[in-house]
C-alpha positions as a Markdown table, in Angstrom:
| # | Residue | x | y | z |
|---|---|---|---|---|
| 1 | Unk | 15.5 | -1.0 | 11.2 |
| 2 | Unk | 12.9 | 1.6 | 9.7 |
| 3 | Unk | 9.3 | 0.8 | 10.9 |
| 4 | Unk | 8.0 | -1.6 | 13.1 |
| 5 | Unk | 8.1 | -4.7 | 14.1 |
| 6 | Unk | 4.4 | -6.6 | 14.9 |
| 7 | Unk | 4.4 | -9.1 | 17.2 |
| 8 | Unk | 4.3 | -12.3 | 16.8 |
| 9 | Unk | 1.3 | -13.1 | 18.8 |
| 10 | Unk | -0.7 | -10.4 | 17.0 |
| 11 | Unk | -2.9 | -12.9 | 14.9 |
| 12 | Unk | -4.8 | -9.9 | 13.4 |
| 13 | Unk | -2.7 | -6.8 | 12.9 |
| 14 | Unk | -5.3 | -4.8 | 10.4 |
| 15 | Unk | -8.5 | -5.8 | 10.0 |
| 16 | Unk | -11.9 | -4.6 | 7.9 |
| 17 | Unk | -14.8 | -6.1 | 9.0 |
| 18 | Unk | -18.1 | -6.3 | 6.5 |
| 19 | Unk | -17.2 | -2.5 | 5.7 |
| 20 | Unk | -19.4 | -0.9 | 3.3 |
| 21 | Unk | -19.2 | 2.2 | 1.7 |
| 22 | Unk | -21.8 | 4.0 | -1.3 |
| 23 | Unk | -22.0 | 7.2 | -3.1 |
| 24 | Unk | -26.0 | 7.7 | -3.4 |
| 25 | Unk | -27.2 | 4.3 | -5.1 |
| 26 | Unk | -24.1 | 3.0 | -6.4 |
| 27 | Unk | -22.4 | 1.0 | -3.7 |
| 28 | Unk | -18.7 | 0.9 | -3.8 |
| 29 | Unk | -17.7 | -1.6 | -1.0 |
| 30 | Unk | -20.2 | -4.1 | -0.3 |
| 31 | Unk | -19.9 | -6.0 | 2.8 |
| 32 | Unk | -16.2 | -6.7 | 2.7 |
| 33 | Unk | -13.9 | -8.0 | 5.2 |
| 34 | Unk | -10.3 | -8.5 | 4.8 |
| 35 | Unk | -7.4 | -9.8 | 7.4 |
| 36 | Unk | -3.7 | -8.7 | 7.3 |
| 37 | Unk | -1.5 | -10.6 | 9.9 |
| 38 | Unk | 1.0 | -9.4 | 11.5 |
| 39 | Unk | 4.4 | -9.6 | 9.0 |
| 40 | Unk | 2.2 | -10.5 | 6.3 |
| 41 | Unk | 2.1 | -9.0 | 3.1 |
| 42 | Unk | -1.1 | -9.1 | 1.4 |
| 43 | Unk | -1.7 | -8.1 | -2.4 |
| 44 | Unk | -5.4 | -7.0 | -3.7 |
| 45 | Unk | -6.3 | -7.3 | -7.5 |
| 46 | Unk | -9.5 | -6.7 | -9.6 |
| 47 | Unk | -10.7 | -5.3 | -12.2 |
| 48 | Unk | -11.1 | -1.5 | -13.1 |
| 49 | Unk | -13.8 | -0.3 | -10.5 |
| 50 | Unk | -13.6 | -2.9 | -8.6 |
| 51 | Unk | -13.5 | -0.8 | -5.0 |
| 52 | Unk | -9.6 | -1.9 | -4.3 |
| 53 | Unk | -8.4 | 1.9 | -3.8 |
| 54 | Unk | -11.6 | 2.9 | -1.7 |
| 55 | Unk | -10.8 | -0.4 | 0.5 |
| 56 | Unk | -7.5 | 1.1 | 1.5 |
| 57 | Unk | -8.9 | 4.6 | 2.1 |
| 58 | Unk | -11.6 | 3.2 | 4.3 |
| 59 | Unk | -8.6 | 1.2 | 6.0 |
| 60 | Unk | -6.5 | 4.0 | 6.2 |
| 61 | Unk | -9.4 | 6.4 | 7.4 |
| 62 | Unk | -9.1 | 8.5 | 4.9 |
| 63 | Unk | -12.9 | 8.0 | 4.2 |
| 64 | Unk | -15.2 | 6.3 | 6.7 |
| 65 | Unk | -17.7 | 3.0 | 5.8 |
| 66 | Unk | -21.5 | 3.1 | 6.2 |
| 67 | Unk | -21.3 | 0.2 | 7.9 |
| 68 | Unk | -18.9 | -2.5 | 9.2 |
| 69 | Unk | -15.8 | -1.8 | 11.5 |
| 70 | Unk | -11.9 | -1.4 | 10.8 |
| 71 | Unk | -9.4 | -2.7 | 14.1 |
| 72 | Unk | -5.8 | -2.1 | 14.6 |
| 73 | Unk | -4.0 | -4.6 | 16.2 |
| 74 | Unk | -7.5 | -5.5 | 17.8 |
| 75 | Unk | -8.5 | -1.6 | 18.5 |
| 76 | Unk | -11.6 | -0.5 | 16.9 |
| 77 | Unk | -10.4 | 2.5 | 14.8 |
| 78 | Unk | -13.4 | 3.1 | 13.0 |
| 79 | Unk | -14.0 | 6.7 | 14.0 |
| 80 | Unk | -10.5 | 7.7 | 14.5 |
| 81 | Unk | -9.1 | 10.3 | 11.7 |
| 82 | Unk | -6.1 | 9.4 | 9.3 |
| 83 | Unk | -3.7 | 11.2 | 10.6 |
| 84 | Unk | -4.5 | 9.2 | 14.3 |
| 85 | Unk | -4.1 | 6.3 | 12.6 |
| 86 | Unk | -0.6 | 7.2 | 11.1 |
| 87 | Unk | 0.5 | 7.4 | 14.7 |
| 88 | Unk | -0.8 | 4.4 | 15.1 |
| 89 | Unk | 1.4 | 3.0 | 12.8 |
| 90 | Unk | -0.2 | 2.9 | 9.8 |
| 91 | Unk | 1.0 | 5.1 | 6.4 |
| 92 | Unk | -0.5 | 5.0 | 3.2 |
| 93 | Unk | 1.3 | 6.0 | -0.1 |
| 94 | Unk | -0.6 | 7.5 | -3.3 |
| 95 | Unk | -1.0 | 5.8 | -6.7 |
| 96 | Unk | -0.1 | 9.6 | -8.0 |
| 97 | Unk | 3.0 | 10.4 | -5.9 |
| 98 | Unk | 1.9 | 14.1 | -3.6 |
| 99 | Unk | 5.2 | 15.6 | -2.8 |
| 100 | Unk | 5.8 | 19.0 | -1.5 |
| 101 | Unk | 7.4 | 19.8 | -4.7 |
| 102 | Unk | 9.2 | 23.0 | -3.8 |
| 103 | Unk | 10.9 | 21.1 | -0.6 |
| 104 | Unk | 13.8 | 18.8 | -0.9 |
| 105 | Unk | 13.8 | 15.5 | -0.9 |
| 106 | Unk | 14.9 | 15.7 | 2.9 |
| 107 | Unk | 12.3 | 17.7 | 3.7 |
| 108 | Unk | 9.6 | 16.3 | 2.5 |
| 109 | Unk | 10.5 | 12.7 | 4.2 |
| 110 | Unk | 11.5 | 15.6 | 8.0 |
| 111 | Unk | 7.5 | 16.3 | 7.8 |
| 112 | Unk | 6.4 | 12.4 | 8.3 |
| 113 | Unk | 9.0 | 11.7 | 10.8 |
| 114 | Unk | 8.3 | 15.1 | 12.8 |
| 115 | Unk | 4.3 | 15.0 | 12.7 |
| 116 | Unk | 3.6 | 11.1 | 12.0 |
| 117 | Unk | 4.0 | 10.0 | 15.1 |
| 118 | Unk | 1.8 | 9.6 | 18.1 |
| 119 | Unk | 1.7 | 13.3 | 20.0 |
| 120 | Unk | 2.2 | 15.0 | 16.3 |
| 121 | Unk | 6.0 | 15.7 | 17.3 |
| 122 | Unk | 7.9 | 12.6 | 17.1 |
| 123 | Unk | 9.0 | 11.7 | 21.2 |
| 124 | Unk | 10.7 | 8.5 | 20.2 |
| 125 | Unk | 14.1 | 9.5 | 18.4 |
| 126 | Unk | 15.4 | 12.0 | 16.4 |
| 127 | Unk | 13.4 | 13.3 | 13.3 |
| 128 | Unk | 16.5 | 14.0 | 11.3 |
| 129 | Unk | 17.9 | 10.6 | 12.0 |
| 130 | Unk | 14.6 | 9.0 | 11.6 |
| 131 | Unk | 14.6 | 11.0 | 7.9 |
| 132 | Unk | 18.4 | 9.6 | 7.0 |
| 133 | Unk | 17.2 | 6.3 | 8.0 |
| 134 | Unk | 13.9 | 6.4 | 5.8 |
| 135 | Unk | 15.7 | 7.7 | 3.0 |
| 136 | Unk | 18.7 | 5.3 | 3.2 |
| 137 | Unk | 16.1 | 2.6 | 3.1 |
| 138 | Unk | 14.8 | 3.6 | -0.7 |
| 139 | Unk | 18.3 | 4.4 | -1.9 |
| 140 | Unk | 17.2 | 8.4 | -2.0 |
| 141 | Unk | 20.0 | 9.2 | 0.2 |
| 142 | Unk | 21.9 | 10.7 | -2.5 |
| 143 | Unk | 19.1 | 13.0 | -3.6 |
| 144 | Unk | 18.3 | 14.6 | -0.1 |
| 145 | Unk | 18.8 | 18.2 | -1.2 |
| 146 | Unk | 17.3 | 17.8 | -4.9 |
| 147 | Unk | 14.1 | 19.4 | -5.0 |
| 148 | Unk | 11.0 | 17.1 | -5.0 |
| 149 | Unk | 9.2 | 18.7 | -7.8 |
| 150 | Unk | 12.8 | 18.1 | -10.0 |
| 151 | Unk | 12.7 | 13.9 | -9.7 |
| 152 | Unk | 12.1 | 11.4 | -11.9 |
| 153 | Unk | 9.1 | 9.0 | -11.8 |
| 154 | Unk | 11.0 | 6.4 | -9.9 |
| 155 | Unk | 12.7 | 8.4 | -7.4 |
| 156 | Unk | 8.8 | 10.1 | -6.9 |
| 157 | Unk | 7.8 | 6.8 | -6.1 |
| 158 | Unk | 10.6 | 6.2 | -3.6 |
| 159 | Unk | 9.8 | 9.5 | -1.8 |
| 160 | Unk | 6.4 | 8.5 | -1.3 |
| 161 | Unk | 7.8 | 5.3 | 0.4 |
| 162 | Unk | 10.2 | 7.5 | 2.8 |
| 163 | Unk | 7.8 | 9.5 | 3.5 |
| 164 | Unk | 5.7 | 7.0 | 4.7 |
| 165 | Unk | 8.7 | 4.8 | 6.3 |
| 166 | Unk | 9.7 | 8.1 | 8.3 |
| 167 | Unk | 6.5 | 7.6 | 9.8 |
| 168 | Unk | 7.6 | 4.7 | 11.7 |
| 169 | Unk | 4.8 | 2.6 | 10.1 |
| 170 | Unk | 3.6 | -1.2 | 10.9 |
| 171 | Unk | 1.6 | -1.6 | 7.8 |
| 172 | Unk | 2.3 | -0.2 | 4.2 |
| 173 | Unk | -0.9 | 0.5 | 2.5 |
| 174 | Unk | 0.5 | 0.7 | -0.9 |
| 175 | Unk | -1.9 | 1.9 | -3.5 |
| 176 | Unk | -0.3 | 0.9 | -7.1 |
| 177 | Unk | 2.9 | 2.4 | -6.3 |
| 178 | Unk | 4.8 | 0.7 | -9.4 |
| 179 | Unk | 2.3 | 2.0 | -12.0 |
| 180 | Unk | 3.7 | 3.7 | -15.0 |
| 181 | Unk | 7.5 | 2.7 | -14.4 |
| 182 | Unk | 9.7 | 0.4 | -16.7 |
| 183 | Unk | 10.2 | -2.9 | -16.7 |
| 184 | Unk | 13.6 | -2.3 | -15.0 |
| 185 | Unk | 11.9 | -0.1 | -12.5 |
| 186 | Unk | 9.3 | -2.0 | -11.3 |
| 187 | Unk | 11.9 | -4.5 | -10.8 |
| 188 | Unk | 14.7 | -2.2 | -8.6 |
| 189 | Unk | 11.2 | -0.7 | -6.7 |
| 190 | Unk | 9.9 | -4.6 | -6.1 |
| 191 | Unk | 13.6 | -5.2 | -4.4 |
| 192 | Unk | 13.0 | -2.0 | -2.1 |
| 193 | Unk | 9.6 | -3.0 | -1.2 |
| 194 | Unk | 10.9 | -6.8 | -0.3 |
| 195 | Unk | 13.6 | -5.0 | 2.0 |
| 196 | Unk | 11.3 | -3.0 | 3.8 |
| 197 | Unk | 8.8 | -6.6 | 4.3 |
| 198 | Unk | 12.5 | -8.1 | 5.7 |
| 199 | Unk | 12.5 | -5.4 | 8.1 |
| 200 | Unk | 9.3 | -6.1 | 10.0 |
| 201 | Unk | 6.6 | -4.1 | 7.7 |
| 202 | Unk | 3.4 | -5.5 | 7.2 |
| 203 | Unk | 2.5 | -4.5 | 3.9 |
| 204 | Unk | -0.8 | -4.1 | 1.6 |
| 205 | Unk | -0.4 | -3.9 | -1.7 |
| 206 | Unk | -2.9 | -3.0 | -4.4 |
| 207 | Unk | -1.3 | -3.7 | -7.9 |
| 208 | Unk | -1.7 | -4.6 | -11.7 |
| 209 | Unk | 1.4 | -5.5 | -12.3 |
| 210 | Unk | 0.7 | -9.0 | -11.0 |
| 211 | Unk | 4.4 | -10.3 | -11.6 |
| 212 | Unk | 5.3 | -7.9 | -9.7 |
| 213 | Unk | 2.8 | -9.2 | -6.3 |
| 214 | Unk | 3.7 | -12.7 | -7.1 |
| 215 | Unk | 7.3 | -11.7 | -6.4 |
| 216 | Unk | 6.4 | -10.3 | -2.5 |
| 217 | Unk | 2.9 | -10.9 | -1.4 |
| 218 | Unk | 2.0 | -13.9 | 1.0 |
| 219 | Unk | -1.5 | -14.3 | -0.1 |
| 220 | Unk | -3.9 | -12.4 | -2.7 |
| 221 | Unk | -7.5 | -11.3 | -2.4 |
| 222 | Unk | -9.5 | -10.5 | -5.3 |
| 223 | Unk | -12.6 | -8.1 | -5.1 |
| 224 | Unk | -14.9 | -7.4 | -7.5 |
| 225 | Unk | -18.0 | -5.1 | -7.3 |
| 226 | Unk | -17.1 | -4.2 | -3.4 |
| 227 | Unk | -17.1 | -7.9 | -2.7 |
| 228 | Unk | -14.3 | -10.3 | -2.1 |
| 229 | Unk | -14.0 | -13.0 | -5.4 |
| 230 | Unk | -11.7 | -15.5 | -4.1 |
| 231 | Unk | -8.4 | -15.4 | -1.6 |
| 232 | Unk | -5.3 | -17.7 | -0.5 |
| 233 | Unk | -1.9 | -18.4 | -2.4 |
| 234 | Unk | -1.0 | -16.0 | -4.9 |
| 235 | Unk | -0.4 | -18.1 | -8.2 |
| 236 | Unk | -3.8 | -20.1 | -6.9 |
| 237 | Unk | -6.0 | -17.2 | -7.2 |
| 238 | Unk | -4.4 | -15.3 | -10.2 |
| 239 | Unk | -4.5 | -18.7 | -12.3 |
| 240 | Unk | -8.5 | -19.1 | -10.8 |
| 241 | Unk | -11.0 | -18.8 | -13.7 |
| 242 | Unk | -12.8 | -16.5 | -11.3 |
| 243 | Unk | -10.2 | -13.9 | -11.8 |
| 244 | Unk | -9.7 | -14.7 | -15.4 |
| 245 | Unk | -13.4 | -13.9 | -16.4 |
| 246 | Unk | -13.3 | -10.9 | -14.5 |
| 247 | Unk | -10.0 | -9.4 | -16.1 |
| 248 | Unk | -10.5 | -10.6 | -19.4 |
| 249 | Unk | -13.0 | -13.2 | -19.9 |
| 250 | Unk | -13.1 | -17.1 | -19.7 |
| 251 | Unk | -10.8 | -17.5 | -23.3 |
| 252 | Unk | -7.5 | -15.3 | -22.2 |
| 253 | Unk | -5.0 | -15.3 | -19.3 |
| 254 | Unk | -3.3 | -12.7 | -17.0 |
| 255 | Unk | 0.6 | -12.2 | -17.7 |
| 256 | Unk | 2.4 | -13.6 | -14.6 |
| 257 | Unk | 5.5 | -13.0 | -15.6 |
| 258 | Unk | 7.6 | -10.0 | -17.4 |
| 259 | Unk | 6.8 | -9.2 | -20.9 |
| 260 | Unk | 8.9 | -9.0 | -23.8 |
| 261 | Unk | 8.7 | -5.3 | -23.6 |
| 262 | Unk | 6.8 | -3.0 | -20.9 |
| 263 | Unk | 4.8 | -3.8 | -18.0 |
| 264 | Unk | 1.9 | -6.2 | -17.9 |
| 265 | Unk | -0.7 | -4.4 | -19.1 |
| 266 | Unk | -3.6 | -5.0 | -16.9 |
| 267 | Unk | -6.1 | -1.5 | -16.9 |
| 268 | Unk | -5.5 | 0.9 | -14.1 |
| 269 | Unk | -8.1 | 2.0 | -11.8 |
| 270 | Unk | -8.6 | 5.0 | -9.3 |
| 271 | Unk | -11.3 | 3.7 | -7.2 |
């Protein structure tokens, strides 16, 4: 199995808690909390601006809130760099994929599973195995002595994802991961992302390709401004007119489902 498996009795495996974050007087986060449970996996929407990608970078430590609190499994990681929260079990993946790109394939996914874990060199297995495993997982096997820098789009995005698997991870921060793929790809990477939930990951996804979430997330939250719009059952929320007339205003509707051609186009964001 590649990752981890959270326990059943966790009730709260990740947790932000009234986190706020501001760059002089514009304030990014405002006062935002948001739950994952253990197994759960949880997809974020809003519109361009909205704070989404600066919510997973405060989760994943990678910047740190002016106010509020982020818990791991119930352990206040707050003040605790991103790399001690990898060995924690928690990896993030990039909306812009960051490969070594003059390493292989292999070697890119040997540096999470040698320095992601707790004690920097992985104690609990072997990091070559642990980098088969990951790889075998997002169907890269093939390509494990292809250089990085040489792959196509979707196979980018897959190395991110064994990168982050070889990690031995608990939660998936996953920051648009299918942007700028076909149709057909976001549909082979939304199977890979549904095997790696099966396996015990507890995944958050932030995505604009919203047939895409409907297809693995549990529940949605939608943030606008910083603050948390609505939450609960994915086709709820999407449908609400409180997401409508922040996308797109009160007179049009979201795509839900696959387009004639392309990808629902709903505008990116990188923050």
């Amino acid at each position: 199995m590649v990752g981890g498996q959270a326990g059943a009795d966790v009730a709260a495996f990740l947790e932000l808690e009234g986190v706020s974050k501001a760059y002089g007087a514009l304030r990014v986060i405002d006062d935002l909390s948001v739950r994952l449970d253990a197994g759960e996996a949880l997809g974020v929407v809003g519109p361009n601006g909205a704070g989404k990608t600066t919510m997973l970078q405060l989760a994943a430590g990678q910047l740190r809130p002016d106010a509020g609190r982020v818990r791991l499994e119930g352990r206040d990681v707050t003040d605790l760099p991103t790399r001690t929260r990898c060995q924690l079990g928690m990896a993030f993946t990039h909306q812009v994929p960051r490969p070594f790109v003059g390493m292989t394939v292999y070697e890119n996914v040997l540096v999470g599973a040698t320095f992601g874990r707790t004690g920097g060199v992985r104690g609990d297995g072997d990091p070559h195995q642990a980098s088969l495993a990951a790889m075998e997982a997002v169907e890269l096997a093939g390509r494990a002595n292809r250089l990085a820098g040489t792959l196509p789009l979707l196979e980018l995005k897959r190395l991110e994802l064994a990168r982050a698997l070889a990690t031995g991870p608990r939660v998936l921060l996953l920051d648009e991961i299918a942007g700028g793929l076909t149709e057909a790809e976001v549909h082979q990477l939304v199977a890979t992302i549904r095997r790696l939930r099966g396996a015990g990951v507890s995944i958050v996804w932030i995505e604009h390709i919203v047939h895409a979430l409907l297809s693995v997330v549990d529940r949605i939250v939608a943030i606008n401004f910083g603050r948390k719009l609505i939450e609960g059952d994915p086709r709820t929320v999407m449908a609400s007119p409180e997401v409508r007339d922040v996308y797109l205003g009160s007179e049009a509707g979201l795509q839900q489902g696959p387009p004639a051609t392309g990808s629902p186009v709903i505008p990116e964001e990188s923050g």
